[in-house]
BAZA-273636 format. One record per residue: x, y, z of N, C-alpha, C, O, CB in turn. Coordinates in pm, whole numbers, padded with zeros to 5 digits, always signed. Glycine has a CB too. Layout:
N
XYZXYZXYZXYZXYZ;...
END
This chain:
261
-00858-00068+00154-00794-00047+00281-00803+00099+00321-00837+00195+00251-00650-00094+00277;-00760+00097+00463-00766+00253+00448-00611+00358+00482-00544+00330+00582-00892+00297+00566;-00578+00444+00414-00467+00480+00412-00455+00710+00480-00521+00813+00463-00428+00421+00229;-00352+00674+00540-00324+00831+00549-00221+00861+00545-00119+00793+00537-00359+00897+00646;-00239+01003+00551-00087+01039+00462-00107+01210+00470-00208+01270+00432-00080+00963+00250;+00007+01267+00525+00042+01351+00580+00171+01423+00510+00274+01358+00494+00050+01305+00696;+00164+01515+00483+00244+01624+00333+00281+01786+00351+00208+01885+00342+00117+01638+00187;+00396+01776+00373+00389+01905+00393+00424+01959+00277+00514+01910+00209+00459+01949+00495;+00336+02098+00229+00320+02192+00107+00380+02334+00102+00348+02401+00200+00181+02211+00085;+00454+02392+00020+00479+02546+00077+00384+02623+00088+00266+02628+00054+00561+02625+00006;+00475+02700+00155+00393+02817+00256+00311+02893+00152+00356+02914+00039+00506+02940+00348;+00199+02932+00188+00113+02951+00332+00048+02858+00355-00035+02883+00442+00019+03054+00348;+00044+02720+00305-00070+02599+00260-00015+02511+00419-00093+02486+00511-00028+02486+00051;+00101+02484+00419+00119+02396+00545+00143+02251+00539+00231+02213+00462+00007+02406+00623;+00082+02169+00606+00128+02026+00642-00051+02010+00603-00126+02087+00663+00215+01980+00835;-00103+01920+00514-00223+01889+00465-00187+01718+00487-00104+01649+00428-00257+01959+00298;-00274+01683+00586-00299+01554+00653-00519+01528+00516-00604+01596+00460-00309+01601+00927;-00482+01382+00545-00612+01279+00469-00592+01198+00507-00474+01160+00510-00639+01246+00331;-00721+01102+00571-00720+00942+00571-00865+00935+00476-00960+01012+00463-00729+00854+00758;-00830+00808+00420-00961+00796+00311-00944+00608+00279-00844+00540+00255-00926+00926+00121;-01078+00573+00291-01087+00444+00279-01102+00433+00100-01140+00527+00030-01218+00386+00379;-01064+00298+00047-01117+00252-00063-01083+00076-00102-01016+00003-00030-01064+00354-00167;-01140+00040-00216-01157-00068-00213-01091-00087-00382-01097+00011-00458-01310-00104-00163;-01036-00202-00424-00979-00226-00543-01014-00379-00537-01036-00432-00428-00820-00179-00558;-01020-00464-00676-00972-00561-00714-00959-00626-00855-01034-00585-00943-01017-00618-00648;-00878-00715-00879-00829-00779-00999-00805-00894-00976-00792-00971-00881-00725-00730-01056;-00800-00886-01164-00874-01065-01164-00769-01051-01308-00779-00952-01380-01124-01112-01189;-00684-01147-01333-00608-01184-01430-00555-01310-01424-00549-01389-01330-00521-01105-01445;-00502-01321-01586-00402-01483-01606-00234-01412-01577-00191-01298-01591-00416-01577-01833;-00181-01519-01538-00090-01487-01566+00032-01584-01554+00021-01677-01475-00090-01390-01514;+00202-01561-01661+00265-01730-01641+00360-01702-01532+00454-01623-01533+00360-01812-01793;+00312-01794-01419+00384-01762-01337+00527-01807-01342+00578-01779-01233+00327-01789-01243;+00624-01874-01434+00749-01876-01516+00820-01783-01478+00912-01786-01396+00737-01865-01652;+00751-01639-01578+00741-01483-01620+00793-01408-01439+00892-01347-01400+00524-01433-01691;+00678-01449-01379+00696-01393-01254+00824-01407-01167+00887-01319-01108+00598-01438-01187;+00852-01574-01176+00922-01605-01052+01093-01517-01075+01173-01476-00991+00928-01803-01037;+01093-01516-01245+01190-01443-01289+01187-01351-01265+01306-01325-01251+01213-01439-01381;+01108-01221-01236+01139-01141-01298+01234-01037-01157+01233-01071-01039+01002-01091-01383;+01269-00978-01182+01407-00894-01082+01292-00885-00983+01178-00849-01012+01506-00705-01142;+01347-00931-00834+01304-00834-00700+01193-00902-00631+01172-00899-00510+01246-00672-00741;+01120-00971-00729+01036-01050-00687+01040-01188-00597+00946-01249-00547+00993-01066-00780;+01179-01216-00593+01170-01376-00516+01340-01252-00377+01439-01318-00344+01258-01619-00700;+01336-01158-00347+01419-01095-00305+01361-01057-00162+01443-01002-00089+01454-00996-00397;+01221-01080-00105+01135-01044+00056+01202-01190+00124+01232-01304+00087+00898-01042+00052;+01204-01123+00221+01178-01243+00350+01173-01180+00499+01259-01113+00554+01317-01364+00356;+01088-01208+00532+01031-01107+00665+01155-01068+00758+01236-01160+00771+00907-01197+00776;+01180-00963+00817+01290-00938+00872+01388-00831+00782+01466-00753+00836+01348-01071+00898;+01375-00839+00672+01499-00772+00539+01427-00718+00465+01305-00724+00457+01596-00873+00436;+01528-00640+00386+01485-00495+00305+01543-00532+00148+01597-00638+00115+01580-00327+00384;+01517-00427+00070+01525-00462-00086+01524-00287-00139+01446-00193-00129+01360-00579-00152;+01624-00306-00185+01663-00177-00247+01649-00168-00342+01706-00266-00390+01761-00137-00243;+01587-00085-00455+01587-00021-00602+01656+00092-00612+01660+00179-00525+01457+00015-00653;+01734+00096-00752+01779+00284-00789+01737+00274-00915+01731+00173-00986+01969+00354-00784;+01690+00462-00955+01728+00446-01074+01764+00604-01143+01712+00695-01079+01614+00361-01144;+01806+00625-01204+01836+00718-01272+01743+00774-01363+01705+00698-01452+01931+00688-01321;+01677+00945-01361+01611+00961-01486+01483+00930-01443+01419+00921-01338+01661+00878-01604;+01465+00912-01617+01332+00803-01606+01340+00661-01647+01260+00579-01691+01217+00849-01692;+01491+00660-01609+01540+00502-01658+01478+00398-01535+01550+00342-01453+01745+00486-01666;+01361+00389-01540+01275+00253-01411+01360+00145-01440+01454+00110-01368+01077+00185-01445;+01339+00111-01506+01382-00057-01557+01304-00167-01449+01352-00264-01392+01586-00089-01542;+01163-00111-01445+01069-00214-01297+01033-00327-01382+00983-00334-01494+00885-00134-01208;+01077-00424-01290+01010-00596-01350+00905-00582-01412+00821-00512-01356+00961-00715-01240;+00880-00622-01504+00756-00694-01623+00721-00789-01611+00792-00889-01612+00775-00717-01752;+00559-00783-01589+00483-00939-01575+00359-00923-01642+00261-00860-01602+00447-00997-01412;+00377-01010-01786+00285-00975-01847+00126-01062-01810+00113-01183-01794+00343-00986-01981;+00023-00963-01803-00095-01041-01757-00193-01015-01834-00189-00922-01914-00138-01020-01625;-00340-01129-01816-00445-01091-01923-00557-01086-01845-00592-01193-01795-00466-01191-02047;-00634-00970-01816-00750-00946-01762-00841-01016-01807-00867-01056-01920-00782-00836-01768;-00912-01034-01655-01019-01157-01661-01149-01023-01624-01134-00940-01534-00986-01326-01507;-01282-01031-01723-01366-01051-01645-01428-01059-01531-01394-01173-01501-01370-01085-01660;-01492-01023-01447-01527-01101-01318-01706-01036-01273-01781-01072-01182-01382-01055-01175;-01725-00939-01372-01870-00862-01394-01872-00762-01372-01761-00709-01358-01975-00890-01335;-02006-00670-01354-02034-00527-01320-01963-00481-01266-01873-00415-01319-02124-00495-01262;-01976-00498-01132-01919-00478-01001-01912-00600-00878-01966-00708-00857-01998-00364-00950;-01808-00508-00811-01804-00591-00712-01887-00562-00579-01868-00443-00552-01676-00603-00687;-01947-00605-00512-02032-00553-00378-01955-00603-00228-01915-00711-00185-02206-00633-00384;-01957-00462-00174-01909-00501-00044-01988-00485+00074-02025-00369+00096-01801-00439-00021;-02027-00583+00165-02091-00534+00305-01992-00527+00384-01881-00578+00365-02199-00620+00373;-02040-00442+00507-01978-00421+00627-02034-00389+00773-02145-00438+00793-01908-00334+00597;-01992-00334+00855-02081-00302+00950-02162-00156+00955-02251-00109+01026-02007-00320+01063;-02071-00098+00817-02134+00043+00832-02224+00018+00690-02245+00118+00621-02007+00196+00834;-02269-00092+00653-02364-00044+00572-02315-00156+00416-02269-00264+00453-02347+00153+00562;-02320-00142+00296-02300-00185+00146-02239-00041+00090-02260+00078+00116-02460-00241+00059;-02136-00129-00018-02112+00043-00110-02016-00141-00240-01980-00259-00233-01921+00274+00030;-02027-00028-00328-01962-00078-00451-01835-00082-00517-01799+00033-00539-02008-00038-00520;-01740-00177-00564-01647-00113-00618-01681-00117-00745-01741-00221-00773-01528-00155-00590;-01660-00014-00873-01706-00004-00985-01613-00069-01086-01494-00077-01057-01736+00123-01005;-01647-00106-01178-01528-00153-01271-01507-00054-01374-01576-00009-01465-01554-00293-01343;-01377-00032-01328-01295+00077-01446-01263+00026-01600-01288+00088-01703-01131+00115-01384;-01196-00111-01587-01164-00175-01723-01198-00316-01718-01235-00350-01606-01015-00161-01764;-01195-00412-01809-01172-00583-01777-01084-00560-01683-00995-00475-01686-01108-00695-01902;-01113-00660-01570-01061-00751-01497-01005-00623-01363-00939-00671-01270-00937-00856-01596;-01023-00517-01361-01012-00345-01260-01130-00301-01217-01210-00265-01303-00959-00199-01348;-01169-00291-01076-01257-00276-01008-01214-00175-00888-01154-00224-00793-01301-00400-00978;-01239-00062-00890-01207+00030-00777-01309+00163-00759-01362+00234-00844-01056+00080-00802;-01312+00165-00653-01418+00305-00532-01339+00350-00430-01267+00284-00356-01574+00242-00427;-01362+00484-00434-01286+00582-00322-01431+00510-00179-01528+00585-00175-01293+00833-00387;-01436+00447-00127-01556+00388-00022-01551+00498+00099-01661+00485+00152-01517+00206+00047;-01480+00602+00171-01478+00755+00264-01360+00778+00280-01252+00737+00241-01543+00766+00414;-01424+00896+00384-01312+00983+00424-01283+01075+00320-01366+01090+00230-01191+00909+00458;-01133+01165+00319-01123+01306+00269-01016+01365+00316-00959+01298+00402-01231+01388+00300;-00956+01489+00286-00990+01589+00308-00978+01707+00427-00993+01821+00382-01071+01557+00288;-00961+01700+00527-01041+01868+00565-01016+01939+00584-00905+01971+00628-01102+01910+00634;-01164+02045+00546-01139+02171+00505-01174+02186+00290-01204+02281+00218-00952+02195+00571;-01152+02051+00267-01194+02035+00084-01361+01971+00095-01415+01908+00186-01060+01879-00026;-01409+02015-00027-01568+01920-00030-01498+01792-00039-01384+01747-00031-01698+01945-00183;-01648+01744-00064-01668+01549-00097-01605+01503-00017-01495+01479-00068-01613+01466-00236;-01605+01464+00114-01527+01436+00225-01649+01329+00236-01746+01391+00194-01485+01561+00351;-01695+01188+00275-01759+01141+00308-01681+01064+00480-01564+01061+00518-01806+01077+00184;-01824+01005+00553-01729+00910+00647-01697+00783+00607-01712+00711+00508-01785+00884+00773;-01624+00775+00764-01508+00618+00715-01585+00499+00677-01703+00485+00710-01402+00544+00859;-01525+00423+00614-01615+00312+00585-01573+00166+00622-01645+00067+00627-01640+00315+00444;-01441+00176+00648-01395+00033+00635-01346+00011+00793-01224+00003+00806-01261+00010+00508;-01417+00002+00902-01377-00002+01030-01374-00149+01031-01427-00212+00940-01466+00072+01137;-01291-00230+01166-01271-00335+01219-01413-00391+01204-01515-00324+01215-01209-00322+01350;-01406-00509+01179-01559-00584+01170-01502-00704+01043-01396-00718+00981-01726-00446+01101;-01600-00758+01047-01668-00858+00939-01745-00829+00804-01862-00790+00803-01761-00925+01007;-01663-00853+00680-01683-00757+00542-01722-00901+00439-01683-01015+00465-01499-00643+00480;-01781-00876+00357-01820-00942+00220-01812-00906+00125-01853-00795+00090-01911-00970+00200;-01756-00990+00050-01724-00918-00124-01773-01068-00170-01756-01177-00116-01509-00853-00190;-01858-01021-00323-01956-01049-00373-02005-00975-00515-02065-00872-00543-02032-01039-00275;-01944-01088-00588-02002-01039-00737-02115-01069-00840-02118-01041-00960-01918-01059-00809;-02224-01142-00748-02308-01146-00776-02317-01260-00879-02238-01354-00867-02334-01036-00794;-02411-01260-00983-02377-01357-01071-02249-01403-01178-02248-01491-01265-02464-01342-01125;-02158-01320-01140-02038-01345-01246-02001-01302-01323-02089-01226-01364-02027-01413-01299;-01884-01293-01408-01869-01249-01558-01836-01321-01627-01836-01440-01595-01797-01163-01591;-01792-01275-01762-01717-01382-01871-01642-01470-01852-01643-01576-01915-01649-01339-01951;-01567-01442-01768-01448-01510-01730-01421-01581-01568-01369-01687-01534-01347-01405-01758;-01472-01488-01503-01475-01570-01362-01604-01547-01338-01669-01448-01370-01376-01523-01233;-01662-01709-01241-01797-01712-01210-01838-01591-01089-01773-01488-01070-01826-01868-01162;-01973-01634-01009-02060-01613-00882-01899-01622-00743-01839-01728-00758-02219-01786-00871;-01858-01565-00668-01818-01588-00545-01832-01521-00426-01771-01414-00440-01725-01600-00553;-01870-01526-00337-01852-01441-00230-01783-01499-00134-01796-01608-00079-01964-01395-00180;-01674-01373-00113-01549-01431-00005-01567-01314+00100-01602-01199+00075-01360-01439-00079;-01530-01377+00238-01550-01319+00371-01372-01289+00419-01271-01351+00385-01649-01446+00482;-01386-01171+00509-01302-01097+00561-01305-01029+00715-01381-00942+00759-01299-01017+00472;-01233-01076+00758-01269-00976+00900-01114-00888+00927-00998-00927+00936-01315-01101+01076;-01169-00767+00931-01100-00643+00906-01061-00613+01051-01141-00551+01121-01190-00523+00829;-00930-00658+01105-00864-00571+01272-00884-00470+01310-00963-00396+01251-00737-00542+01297;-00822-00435+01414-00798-00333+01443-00686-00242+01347-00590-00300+01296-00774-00357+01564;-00709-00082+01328-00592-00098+01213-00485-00070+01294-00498-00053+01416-00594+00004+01075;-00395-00064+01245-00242-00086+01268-00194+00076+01315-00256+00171+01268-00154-00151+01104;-00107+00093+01387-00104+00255+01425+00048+00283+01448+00107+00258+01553-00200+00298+01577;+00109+00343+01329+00215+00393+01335+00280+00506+01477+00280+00628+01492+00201+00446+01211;+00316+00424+01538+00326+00496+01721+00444+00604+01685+00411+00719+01717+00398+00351+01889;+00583+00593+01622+00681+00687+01660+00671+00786+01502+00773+00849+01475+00851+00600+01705;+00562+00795+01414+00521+00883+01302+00582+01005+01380+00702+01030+01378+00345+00889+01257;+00500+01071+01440+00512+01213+01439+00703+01236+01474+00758+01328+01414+00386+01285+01577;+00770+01170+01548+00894+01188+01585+00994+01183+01455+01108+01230+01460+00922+01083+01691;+00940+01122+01339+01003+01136+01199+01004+01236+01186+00920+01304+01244+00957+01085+01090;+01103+01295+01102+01063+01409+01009+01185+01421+00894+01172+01417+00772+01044+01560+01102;+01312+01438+00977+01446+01433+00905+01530+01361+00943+01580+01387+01053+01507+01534+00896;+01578+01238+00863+01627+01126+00850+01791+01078+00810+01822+01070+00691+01543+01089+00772;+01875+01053+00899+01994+01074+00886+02021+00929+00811+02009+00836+00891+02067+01115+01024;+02050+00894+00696+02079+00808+00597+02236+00743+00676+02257+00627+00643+02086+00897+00430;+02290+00774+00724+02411+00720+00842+02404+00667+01006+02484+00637+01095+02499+00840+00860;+02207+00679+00981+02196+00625+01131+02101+00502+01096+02061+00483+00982+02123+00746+01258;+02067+00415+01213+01978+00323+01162+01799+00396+01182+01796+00517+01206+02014+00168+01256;+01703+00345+01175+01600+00404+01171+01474+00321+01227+01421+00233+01159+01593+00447+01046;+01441+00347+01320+01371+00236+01449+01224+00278+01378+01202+00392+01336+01396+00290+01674;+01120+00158+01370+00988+00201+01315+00940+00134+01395+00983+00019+01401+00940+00185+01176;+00799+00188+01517+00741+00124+01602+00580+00149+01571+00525+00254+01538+00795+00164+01734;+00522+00013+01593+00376+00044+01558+00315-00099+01662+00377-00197+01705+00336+00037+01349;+00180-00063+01678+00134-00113+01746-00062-00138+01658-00108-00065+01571+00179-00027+01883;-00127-00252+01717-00256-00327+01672-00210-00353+01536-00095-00334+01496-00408-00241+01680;-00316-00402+01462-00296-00434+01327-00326-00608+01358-00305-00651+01471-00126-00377+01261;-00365-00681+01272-00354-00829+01258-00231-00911+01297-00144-00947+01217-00375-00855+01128;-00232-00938+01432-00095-01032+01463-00017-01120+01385+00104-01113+01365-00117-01113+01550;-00124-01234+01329-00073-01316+01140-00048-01232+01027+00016-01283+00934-00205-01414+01057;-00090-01099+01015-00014-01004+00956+00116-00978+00880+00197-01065+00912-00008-00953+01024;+00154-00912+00811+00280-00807+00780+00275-00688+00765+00179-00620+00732+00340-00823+00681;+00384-00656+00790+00418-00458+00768+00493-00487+00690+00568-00584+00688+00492-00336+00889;+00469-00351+00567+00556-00326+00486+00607-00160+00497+00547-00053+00507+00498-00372+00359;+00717-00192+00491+00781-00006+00535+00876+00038+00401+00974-00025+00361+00924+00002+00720;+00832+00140+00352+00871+00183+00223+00911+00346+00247+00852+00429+00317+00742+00155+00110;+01020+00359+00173+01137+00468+00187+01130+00562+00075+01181+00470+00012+01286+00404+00186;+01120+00633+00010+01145+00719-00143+01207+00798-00087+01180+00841+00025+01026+00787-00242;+01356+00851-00199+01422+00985-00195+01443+00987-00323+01443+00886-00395+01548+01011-00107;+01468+01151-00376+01464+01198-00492+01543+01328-00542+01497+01437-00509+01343+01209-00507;+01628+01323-00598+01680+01475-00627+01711+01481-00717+01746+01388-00789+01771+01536-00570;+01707+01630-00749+01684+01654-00912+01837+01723-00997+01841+01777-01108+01536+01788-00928;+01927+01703-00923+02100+01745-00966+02173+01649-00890+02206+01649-00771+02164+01916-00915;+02200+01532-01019+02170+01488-01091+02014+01435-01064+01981+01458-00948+02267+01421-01116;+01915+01371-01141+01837+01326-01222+01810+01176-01093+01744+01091-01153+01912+01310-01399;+01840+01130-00956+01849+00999-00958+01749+01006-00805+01712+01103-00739+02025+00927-00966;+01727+00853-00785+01627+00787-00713+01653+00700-00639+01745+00623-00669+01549+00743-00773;+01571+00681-00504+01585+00548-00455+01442+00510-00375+01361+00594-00337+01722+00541-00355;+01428+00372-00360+01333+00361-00333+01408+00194-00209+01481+00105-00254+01221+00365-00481;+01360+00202-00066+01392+00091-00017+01216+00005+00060+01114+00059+00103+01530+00140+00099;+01251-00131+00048+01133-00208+00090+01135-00267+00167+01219-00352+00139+01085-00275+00031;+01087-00292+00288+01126-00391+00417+00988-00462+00479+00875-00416+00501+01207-00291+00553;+01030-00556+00493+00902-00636+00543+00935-00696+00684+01046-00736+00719+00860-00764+00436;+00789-00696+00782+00782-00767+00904+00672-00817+00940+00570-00767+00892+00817-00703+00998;+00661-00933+01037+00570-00953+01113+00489-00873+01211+00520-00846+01327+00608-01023+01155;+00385-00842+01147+00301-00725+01285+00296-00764+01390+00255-00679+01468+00154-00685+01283;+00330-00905+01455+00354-00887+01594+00453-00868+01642+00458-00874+01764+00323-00960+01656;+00625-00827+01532+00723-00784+01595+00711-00651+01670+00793-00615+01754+00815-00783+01511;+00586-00569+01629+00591-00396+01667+00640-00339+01634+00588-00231+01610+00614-00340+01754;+00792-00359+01600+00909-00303+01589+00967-00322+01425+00936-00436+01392+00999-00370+01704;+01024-00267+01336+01145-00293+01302+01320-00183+01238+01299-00072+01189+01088-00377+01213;+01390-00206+01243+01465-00128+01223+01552-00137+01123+01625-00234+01107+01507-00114+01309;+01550+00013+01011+01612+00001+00884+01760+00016+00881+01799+00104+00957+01557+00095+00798;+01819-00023+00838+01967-00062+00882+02023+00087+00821+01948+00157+00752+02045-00231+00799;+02144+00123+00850+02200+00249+00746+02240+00198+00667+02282+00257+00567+02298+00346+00775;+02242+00067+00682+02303+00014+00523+02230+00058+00412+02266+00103+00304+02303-00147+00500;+02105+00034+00467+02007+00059+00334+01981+00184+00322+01961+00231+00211+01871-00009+00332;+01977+00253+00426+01932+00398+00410+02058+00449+00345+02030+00514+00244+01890+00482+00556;+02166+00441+00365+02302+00505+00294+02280+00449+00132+02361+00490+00049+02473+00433+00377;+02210+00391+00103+02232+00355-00048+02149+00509-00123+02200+00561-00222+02139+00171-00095;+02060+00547-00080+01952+00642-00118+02025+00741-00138+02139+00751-00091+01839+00670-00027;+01960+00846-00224+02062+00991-00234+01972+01067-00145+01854+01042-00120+02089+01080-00408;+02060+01179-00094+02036+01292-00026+01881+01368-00077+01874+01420-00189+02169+01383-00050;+01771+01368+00010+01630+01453-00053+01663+01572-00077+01730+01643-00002+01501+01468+00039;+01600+01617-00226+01628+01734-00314+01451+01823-00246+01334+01808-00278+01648+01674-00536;+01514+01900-00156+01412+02001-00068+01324+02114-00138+01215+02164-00113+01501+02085+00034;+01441+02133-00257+01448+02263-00352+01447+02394-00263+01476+02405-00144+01313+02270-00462;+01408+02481-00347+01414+02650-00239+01261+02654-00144+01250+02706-00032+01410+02843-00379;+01166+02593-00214+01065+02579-00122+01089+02530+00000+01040+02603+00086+00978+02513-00166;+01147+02433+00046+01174+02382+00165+01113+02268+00158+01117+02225+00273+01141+02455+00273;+01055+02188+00087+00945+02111+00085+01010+01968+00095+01045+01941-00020+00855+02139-00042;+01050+01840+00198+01048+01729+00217+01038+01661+00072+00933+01642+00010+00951+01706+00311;+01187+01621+00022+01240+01568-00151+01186+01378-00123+01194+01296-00214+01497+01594-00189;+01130+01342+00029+01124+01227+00052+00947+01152+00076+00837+01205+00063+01221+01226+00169;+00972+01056+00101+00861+00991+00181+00901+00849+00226+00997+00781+00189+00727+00984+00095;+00777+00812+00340+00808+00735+00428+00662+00663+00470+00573+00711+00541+00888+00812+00535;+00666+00541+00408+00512+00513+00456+00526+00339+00519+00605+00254+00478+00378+00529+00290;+00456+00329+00596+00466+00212+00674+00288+00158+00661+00182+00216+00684+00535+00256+00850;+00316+00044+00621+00177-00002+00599+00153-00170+00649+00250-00237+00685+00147+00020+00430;+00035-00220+00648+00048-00375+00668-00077-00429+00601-00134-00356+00519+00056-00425+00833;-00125-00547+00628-00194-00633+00542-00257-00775+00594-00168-00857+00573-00103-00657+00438;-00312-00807+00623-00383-00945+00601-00341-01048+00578-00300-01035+00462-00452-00953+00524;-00318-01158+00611-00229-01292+00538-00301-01358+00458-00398-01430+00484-00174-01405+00632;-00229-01321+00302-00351-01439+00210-00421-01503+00276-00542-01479+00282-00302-01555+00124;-00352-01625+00358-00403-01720+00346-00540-01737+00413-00617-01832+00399-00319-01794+00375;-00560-01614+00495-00675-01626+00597-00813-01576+00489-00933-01598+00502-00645-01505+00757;-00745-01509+00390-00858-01456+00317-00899-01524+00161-00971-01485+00069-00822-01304+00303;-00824-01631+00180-00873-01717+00038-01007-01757-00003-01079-01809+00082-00817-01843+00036;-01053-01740-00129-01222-01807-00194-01155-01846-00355-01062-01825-00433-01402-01640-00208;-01263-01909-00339-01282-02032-00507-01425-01984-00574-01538-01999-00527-01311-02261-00458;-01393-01934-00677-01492-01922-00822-01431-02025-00941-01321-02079-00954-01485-01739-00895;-01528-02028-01005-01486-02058-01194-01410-01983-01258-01438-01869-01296-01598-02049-01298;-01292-02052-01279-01218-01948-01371-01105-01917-01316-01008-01883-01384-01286-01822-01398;-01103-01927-01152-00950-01909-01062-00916-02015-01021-00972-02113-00972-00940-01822-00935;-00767-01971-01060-00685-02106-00985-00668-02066-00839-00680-02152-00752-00516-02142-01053;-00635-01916-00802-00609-01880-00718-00676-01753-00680-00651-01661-00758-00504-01889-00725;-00794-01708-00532-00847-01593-00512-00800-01581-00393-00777-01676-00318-00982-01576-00529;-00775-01422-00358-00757-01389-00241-00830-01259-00195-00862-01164-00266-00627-01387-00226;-00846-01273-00078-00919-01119-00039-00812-01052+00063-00769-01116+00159-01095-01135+00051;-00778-00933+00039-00681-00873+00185-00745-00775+00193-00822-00730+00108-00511-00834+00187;-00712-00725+00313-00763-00582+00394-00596-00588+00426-00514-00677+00447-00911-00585+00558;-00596-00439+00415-00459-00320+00470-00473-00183+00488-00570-00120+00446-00342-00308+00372;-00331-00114+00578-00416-00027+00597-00219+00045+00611-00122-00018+00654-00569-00044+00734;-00222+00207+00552-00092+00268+00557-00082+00395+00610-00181+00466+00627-00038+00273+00439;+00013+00424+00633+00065+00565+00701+00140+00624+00623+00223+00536+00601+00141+00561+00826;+00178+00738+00548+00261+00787+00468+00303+00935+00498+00205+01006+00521+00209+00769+00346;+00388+00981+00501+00442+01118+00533+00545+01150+00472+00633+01071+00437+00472+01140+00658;+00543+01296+00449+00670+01383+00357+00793+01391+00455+00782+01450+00563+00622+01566+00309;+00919+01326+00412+01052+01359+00511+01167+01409+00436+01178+01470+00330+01109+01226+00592;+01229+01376+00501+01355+01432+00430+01467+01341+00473+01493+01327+00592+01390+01591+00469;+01554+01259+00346+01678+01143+00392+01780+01269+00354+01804+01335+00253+01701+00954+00277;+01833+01265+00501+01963+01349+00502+02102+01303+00466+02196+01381+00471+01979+01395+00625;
END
């Protein structure tokens, strides 16, 4: 998918903006038992949010144990701008930075993953999962409209997120981090919508659960704030040997340094 993300750094460095496309996928077993249990996971439903804390480095994030599958070399993707590869890192992990950058840093390539009609394709197969090639058609991406008007975030007000294009059968997912370091603690909030609402708004309920962003003496935004969306499985489903279940998604995110006041 392709993602950007916007950071502000201390001085003299500034606000260092990147959009950069890339491509991932995985292929595993897994009991879905394990899953349906495990904390947070059966807790979405479009419209509502989902809160985590934690203290430290006390995570305590759901466990789902899985067993990498196979699936071969690589994976191959066409598009309208051309073929590029995702490489396989480990069994059953397949990922490429596919463009973008950067600027002002080397290795900046261009974009790769524009609106169009895409193919993924693994050719003859691996150990474990056969030959498939599954098709995708990639939207318009999704465009975080009231971004720049963020910056510092009153945890006692509600918090309006407006965006516009993106896949109408779609979802947005809008994700919150704050962090400070006296005491040691964290929060992280999750909210999901329909991309053709445009709209949605984070309640202070949820934002009041988060602690205050730790700025430090640098001045530097203790937060982040990224709003992203996605593809609906279901439009992007394929069948190989070896899966019970394949899916292909395209997504695409916005992320920026803030501050929950």
């Amino acid at each position: 998918g392709r993602s950007s993300s916007s950071f502000t750094a201390p001085p003299p460095i500034g606000t260092i903006t990147s959009t950069n496309d890339s491509g991932s996928g995985t292929f595993f077993r897994l009991n879905f038992n394990g899953l349906s249990g495990a904390t947070g996971f059966n807790n979405f439903s479009f419209g509502s949010c989902y809160v985590y804390l934690f203290t430290g480095n006390n995570t305590k994030l759901p466990q789902v144990t899985t067993t990498p599958l196979d699936a071969g070399p690589v994976l191959n993707v066409t598009g309208p701008n051309g073929a590029k590869q995702l490489a396989k890192q480990m069994k059953g992990s397949y990922y490429s930075q596919l463009g973008g950058g950067t600027p002002g840093l080397p290795g900046g390539q261009p974009l790769f993953l524009d609106p169009g009609s895409y193919t993924v394709e693994n050719g003859a197969g691996g150990t474990d999962v056969g030959a498939f090639k599954a098709s995708l058609i990639i939207p318009a991406h999704l465009v975080w409209t009231n971004e720049d008007s963020i910056n510092d975030i009153s945890r006692s007000q509600d918090l309006p997120i407006t965006w516009s294009g993106g896949n109408p059968s779609g979802f947005v997912i809008i994700t919150g981090v704050s962090i400070t370091s006296s005491p040691a603690v964290g929060g992280v909030f999750v909210c999901t919508e329909h991309v053709s609402a445009g709209r949605f708004t984070v309640p202070s309920l949820v934002l009041s659960t988060l602690p205050a962003s730790n700025s430090g003496q640098s001045g530097v935004p203790g937060g982040f704030l990224l709003v992203g969306s996605s593809t609906a499985f279901q439009s992007g489903r394929f069948q190989a040997s070896g899966l019970d279940f394949g899916y292909i998604t395209a997504g695409d995110s916005s992320e920026k340094s803030v501050n929950f006041q």
